[in-house]
C-alpha positions in Angstrom: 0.0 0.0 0.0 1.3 3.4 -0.7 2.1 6.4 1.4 -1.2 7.8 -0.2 -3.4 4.8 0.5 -2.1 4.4 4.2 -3.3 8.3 4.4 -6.8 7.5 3.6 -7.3 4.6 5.0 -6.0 5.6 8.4 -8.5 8.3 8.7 -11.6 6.4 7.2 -13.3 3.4 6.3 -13.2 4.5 2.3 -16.1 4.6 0.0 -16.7 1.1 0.3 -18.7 -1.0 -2.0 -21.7 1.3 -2.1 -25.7 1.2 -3.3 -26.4 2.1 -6.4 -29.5 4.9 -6.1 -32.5 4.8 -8.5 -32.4 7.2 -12.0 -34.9 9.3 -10.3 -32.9 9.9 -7.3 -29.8 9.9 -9.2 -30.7 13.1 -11.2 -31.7 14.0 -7.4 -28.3 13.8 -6.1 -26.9 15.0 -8.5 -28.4 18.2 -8.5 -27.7 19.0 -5.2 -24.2 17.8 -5.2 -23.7 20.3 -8.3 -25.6 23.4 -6.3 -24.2 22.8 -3.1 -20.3 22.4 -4.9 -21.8 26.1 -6.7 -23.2 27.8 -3.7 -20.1 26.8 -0.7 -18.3 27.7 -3.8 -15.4 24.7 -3.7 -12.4 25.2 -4.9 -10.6 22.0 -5.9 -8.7 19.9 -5.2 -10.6 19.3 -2.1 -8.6 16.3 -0.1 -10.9 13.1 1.1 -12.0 14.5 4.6 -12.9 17.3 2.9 -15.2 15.4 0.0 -16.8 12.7 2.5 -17.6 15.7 5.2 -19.2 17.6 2.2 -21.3 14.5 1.0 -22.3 13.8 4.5 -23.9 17.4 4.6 -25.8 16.6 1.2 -26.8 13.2 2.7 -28.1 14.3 5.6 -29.8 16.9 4.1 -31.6 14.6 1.5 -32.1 11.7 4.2 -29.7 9.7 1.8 -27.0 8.7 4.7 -26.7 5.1 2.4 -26.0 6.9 -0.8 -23.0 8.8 1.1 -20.1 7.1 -1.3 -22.1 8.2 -4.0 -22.3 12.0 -3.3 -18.9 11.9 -2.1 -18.0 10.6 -5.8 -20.7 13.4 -7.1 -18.7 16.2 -4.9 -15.1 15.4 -6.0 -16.0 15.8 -9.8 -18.9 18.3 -9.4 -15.9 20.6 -8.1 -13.5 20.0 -11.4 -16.5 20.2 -13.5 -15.8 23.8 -14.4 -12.2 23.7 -14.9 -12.7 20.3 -17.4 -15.5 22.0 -19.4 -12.9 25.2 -19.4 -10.1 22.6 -21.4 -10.5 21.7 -25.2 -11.2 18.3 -26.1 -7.8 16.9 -27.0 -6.3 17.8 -23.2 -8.9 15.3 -21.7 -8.8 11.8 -21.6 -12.0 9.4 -21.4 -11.0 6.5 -19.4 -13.5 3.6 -20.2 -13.5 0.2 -17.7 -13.1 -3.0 -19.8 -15.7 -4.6 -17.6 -18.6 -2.8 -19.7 -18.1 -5.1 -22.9 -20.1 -8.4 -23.0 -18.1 -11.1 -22.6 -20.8 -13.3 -24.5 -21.0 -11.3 -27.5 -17.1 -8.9 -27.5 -15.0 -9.1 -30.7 -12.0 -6.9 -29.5 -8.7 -8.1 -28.4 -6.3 -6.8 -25.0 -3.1 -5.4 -25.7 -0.5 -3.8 -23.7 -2.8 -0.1 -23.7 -6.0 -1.8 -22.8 -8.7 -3.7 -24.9 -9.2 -2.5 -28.5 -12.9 -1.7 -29.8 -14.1 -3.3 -32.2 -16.9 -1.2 -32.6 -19.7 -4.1 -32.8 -22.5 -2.2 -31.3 -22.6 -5.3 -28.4 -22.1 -2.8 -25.7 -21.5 0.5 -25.1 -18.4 1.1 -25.2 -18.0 1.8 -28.9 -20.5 4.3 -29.1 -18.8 6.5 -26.2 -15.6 5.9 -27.5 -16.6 7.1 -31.4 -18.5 9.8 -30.1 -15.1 10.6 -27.6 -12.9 10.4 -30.0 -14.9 12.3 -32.6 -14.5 15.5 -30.4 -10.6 15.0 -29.9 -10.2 12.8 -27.0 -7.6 10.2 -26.0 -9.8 7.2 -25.1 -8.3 4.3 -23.2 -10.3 0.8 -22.1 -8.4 0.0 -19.5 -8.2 -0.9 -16.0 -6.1 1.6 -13.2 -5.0 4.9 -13.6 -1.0 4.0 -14.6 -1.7 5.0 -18.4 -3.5 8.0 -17.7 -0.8 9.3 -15.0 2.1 8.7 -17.9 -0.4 10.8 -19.7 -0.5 14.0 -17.7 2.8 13.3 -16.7 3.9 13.5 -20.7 1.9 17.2 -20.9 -0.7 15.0 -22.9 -3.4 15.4 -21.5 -4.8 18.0 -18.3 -7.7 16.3 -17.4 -9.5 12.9 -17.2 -13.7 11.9 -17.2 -13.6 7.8 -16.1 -16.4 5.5 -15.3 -15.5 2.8 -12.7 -16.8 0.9 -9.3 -16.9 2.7 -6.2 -14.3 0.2 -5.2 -12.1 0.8 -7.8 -12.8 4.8 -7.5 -11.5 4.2 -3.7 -8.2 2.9 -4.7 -7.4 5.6 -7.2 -8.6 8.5 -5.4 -5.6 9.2 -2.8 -3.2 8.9 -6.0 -5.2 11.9 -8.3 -6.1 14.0 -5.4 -1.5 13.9 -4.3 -1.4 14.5 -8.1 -4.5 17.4 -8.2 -5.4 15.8 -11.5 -9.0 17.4 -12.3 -11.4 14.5 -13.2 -14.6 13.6 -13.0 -15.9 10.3 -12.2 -19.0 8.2 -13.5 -20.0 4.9 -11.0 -21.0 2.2 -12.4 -24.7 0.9 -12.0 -23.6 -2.5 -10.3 -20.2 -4.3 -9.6 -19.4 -7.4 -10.9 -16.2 -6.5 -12.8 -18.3 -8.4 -15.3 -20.8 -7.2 -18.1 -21.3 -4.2 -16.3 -23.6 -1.2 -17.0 -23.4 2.5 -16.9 -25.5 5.3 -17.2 -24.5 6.5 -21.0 -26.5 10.0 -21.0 -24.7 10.5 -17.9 -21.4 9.6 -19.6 -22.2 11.7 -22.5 -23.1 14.9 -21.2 -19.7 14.9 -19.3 -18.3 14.1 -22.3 -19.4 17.2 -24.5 -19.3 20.0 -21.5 -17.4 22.5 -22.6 -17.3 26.2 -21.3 -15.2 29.3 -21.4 -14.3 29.6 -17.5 -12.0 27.8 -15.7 -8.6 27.9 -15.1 -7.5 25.6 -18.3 -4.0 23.9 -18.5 -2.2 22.2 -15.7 0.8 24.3 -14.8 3.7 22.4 -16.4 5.6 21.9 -13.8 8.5 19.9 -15.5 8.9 22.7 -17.8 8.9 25.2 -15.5 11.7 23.1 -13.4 13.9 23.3 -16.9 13.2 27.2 -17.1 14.6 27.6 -13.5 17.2 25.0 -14.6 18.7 27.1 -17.0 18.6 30.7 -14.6 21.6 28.3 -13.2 24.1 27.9 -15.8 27.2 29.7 -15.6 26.7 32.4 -18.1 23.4 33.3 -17.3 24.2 33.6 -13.4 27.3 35.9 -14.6 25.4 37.9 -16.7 22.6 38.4 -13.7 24.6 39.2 -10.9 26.8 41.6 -13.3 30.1 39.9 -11.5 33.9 41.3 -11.4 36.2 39.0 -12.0 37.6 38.4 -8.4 38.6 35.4 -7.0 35.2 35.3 -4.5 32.8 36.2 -6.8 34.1 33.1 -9.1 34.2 30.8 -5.7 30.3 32.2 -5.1 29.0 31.5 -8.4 30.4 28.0 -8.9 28.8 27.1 -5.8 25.8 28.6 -6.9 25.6 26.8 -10.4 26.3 23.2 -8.4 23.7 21.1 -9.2 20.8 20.7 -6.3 17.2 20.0 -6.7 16.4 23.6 -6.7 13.5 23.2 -4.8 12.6 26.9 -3.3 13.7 29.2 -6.6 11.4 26.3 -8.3 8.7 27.1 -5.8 8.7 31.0 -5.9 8.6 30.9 -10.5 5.4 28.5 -9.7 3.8 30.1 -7.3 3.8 33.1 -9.4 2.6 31.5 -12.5 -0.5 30.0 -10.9 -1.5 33.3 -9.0 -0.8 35.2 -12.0 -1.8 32.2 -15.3 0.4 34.4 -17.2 1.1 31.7 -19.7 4.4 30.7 -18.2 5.6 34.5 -18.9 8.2 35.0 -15.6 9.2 38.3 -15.5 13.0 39.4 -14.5 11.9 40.3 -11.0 10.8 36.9 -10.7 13.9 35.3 -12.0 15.4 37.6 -9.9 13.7 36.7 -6.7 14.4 32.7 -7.5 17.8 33.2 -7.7 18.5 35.0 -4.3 16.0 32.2 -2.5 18.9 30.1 -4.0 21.4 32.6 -3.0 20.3 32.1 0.4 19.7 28.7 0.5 23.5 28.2 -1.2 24.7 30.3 1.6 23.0 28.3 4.6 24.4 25.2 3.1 27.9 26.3 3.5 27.3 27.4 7.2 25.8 24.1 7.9 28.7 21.7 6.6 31.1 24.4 9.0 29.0 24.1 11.8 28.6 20.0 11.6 31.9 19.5 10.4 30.5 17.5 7.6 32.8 16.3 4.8 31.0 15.9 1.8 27.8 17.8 0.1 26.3 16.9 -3.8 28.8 13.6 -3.2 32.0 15.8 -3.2 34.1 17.4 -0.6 32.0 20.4 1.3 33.6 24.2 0.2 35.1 24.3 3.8 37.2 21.1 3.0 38.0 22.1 -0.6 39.1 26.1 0.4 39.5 25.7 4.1 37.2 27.7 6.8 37.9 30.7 6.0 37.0 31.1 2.3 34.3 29.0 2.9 32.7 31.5 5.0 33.4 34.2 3.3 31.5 33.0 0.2 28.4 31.9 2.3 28.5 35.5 3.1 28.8 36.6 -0.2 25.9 34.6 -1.2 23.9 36.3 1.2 24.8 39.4 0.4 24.1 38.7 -3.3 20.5 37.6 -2.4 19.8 41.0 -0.8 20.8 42.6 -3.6 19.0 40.9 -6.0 15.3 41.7 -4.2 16.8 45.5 -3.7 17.7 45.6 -7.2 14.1 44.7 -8.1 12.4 46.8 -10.9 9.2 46.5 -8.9 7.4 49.2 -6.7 9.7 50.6 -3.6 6.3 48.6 -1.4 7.1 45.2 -3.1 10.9 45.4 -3.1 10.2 46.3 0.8 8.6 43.4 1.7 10.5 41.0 -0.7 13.0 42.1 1.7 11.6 41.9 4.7 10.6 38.3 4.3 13.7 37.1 3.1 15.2 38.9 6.2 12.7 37.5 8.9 13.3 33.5 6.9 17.0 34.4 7.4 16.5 35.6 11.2 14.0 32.4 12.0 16.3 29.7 10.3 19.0 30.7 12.4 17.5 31.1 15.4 16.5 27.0 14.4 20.2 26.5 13.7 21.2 28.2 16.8 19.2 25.8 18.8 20.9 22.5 17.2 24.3 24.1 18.3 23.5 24.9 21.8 21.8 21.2 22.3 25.4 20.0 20.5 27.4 22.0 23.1 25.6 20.7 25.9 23.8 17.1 24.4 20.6 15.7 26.3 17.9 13.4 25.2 15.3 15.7 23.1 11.6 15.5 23.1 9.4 15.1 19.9 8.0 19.1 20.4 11.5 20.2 21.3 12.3 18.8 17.7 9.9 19.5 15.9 10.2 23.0 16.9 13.8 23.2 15.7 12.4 21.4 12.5 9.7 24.2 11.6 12.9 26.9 12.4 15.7 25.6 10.4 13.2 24.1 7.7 10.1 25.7 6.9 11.7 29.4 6.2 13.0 28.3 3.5 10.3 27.5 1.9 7.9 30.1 3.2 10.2 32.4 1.7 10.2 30.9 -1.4 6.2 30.6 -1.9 5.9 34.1 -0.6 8.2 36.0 -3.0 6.3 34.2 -5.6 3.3 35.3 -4.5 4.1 38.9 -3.5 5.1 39.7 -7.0 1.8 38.1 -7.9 0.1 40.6 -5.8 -1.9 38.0 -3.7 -3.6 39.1 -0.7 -3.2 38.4 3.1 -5.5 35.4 3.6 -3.2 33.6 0.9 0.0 34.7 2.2 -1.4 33.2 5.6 -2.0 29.7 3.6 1.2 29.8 2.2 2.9 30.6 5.6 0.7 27.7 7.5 1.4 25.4 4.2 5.1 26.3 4.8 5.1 25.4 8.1 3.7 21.5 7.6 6.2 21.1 5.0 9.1 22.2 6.2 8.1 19.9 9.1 7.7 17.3 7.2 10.5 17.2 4.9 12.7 17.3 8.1 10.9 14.4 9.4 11.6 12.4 5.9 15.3 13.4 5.6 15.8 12.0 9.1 13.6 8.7 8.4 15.8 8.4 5.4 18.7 9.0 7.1 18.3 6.5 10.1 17.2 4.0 7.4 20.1 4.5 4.8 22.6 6.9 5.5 22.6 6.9 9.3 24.7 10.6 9.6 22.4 11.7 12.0 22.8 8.9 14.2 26.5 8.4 14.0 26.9 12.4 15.0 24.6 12.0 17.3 22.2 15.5 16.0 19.4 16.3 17.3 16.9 13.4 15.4 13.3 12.8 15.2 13.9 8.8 15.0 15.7 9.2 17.9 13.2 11.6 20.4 10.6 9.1 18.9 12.7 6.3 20.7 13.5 7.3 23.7 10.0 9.0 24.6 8.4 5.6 23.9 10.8 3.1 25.0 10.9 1.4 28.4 12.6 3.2 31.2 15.8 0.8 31.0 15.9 0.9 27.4 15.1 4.7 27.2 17.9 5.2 29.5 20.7 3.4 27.2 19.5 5.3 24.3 20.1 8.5 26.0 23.4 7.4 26.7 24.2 6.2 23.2 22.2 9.0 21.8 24.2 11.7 24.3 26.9 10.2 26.2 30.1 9.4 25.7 29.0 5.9 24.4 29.2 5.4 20.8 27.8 2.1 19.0 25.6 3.2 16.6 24.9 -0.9 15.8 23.2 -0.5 19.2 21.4 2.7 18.9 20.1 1.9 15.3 18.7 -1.8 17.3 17.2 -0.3 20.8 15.2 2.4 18.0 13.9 0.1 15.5 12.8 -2.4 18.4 11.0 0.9 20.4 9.1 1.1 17.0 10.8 4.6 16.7 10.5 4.0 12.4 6.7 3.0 12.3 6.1 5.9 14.9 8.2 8.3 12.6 6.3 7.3 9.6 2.9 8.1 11.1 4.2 11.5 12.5 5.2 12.2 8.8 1.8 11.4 7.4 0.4 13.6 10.3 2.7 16.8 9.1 1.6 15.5 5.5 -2.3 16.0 6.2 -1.4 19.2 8.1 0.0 20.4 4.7 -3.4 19.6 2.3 -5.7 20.7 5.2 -3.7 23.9 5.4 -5.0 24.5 1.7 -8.7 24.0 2.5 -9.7 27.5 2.5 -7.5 28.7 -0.6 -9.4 30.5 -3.2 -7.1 29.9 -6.3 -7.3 26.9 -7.8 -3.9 26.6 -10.2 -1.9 27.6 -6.9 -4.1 24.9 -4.6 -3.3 22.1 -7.4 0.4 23.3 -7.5 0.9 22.4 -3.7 -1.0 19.3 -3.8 1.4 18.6 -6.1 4.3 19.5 -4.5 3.7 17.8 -1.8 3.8 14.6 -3.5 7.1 15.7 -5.7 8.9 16.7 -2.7 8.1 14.2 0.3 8.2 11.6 -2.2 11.2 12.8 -3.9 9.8 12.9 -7.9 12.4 14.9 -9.8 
């Protein structure tokens, strides 16, 4: 079971098989799931407790507690619908189950893609299909949602109508709400996986929507990522920061063009495009403001590997043990410096280039304030608690990022309530992504452990292990002790990994339910996205 799949099913007891209402109450249902979606005014992607809470309003409501899968199914598409009917034929996908053919009387054959109509007028499958693929879409009779993701995940397609079971509607909804894929689903009128039947003017009416709102094309993220790729070659760095030809400005800008995952300058070019749908135009400000939340980020990383004495960074030797201390820190302050004077250098408004500042400043104060706490527990090691950790987490972690989504947005000219999403959606991830890095790290890498930093595993361990046990750990964990063997054995029997993994599902909810009352639905489908790209690490 996936990360996804644990999420949902921790937290409910899923759709489950479901009844199938009447035609009458159908339509019913229907219409109510469409005005109550139109009056709360839902922006999508809405994340399962948000969907089943809705449909349990409607059901209640309509004294139709059985039919509650079914509205929830209703609710999820009804709040795509207008965004679908906004995208031309050819960027949806029709995803058809195979179980509607008759198996007494079906001609067509399976191959790798699905089954193959052979448009014998048994079933109905050829007719939606023809009429489908007469407007323009890609049609696939298939089973799962793997060929569609390689779809959107290509730029093929933005959007996906699909008739299935409520079972099979269960299993695929954690992976296309972590994905924000818009779709819209169709239940089957029975389950079986065997000569099933639908409801074709149902089908067909989703099928030919079309409309003129909506927010259209997925932002392209990949692309995007290859845009800010490029900001990071040599020449174009050289040419931005209009260098000299000095020794440290060379040192800065190599480190600066090192490859990294470019996470944060990623973050602030996205955030602007989907507040802003400006047809993936980034403006030089924008670039501008990417770079320095690199600049920064560059210039922590070099303070880090001095302050842990670590030896290696992007699998070579750190800048300290390549040009010795001193150098070393004198180019992380160079960086710095070179971030500040990107966002003053701004062509923007004195106003914007005043707060661009000032958040970048306030990230810079809070990250070391997070840092500073690691080196005063290193100074004086003792066995940390879960809050006391997590707090340095959302300090050294989250700024980073809240910084990055908020110089996006601040060019974008979004207003307070969306800032304060982006700065409680910052927080969750930032926790989060701290939580995986030390999960990974006890598992694989075990740096943590052997230098015995403050670690999530670890507080996780002690706090839940018996008093003897808990005791050794502190003194392996702080003492004077060191077998990591040990220390990596007393954890994993305390449960310390299972526990760490349900703490990072926790911060992982915390991040979509921080998005539930954000009004923009491009930037709410970004960080559903993100999430998924980040804590799962899809480059």
């Amino acid at each position: 079971m996936d990360a996804d799949s644990a999420q949902m099913n921790s937290s409910t007891d899923g759709f489950g098989v479901g009844i199938p209402p009447t035609v009458e109450l159908r339509e019913t249902l229907r219409r109510a799931a469409r005005e109550y979606v139109a009056g709360h005014a839902l922006v999508p992607p809405l994340s399962y407790d948000e969907v089943r809470q809705h449909a349990a309003r409607i059901a209640e409501a309509h004294n139709a507690a059985e039919f509650a899968d079914f509205l929830a199914v209703l609710v999820g598409g009804e709040s795509w619908r207008e965004t679908i009917a906004a995208l031309p034929y050819d960027r949806r996908v029709l995803l058809l189950p195979q179980c509607l053919r008759s198996t007494a009387r079906c001609q067509a054959e399976v191959d790798a893609f699905g089954l193959v109509c052979e448009q014998c007028g048994n079933c109905d499958l050829g007719r939606l299909q023809s009429e489908a693929e007469a407007l323009g879409y890609v049609v696939l009779i298939a089973e799962g949602t793997t060929v569609v993701s390689k779809l959107l995940e290509q730029g093929r397609v933005d959007a996906v109508i699909g008739i299935s079971c409520l079972d099979a509607l269960e299993r695929s909804f954690p992976h296309l709400t972590s994905s924000a894929i818009p779709g819209i689903a169709v239940p089957l009128l029975q389950d079986g996986c065997k000569d099933t039947t639908v409801d074709t003017g149902w089908v067909l009416e989703l099928i030919r929507m079309r409309s003129q709102g909506g927010v259209g094309e997925r932002l392209p993220l990949d692309e995007v990522k290859h845009t800010v790729n490029t900001w990071f070659e040599h020449d174009s760095l050289r040419a931005l920061l209009d260098q000299g030809d000095t020794s440290s400005e060379a040192l800065a800008l190599d480190w600066l063009a090192l490859d990294g995952k470019r996470w944060r300058p990623f973050l602030t070019a996205c955030t602007y495009l989907a507040l802003t749908q400006k047809d993936r135009e980034l403006p030089e400000d924008v670039r501008r403001a990417a770079v320095a939340v690199e600049c920064f980020h560059k210039a922590s990383l070099v303070h880090d590997d001095i302050e842990d004495d670590d030896d290696e960074r992007y699998g070579a030797p750190t800048l300290h043990c390549r040009e010795g201390v001193p150098l070393a820190l004198n180019t992380g302050d160079l960086l710095l410096g070179e971030g500040y004077r990107l966002l003053a250098n701004a062509e923007a408004s004195s106003g914007i280039r005043a707060d661009t500042l000032r958040i970048a400043a306030e990230g810079h104060r809070t990250l070391c304030l997070g840092q500073g706490e690691e080196l005063a527990w290193l100074r004086d090691p003792a066995p940390l608690g879960v809050e006391e950790t997590l707090r340095i987490f959302r300090r050294k972690t989250a700024p980073a990022f809240e910084v990055a989504l908020l110089l996006g947005a601040t060019y974008a000219g979004a207003d307070a309530e969306t800032r304060r999403v982006l700065s409680a959606y910052s927080a969750a991830l930032g926790v989060a992504y701290q939580i995986r890095d030390d999960l990974h790290d006890f598992q694989v890498a075990q740096g943590d452990v052997e230098a015995r930093r403050p670690s999530i595993v670890l507080a996780l361990a002690h706090q839940h292990a018996n008093a003897s046990t808990s005791q050794r750990i502190a003194e392996l964990w702080c003492g004077e002790a060191r077998n990591t063997d040990e220390l990596l054995e007393l954890a994993l029997d305390a449960g310390a990994v299972e526990r760490t993994s349900m703490l990072l599902e926790h911060h992982r909810n915390e991040a979509v339910r921080s998005l539930c009352n954000l009004r923009n639905s491009q930037l709410k489908s970004l960080l559903h996205r993100v999430i998924t790209r980040i804590l799962d690490r899809v480059n």
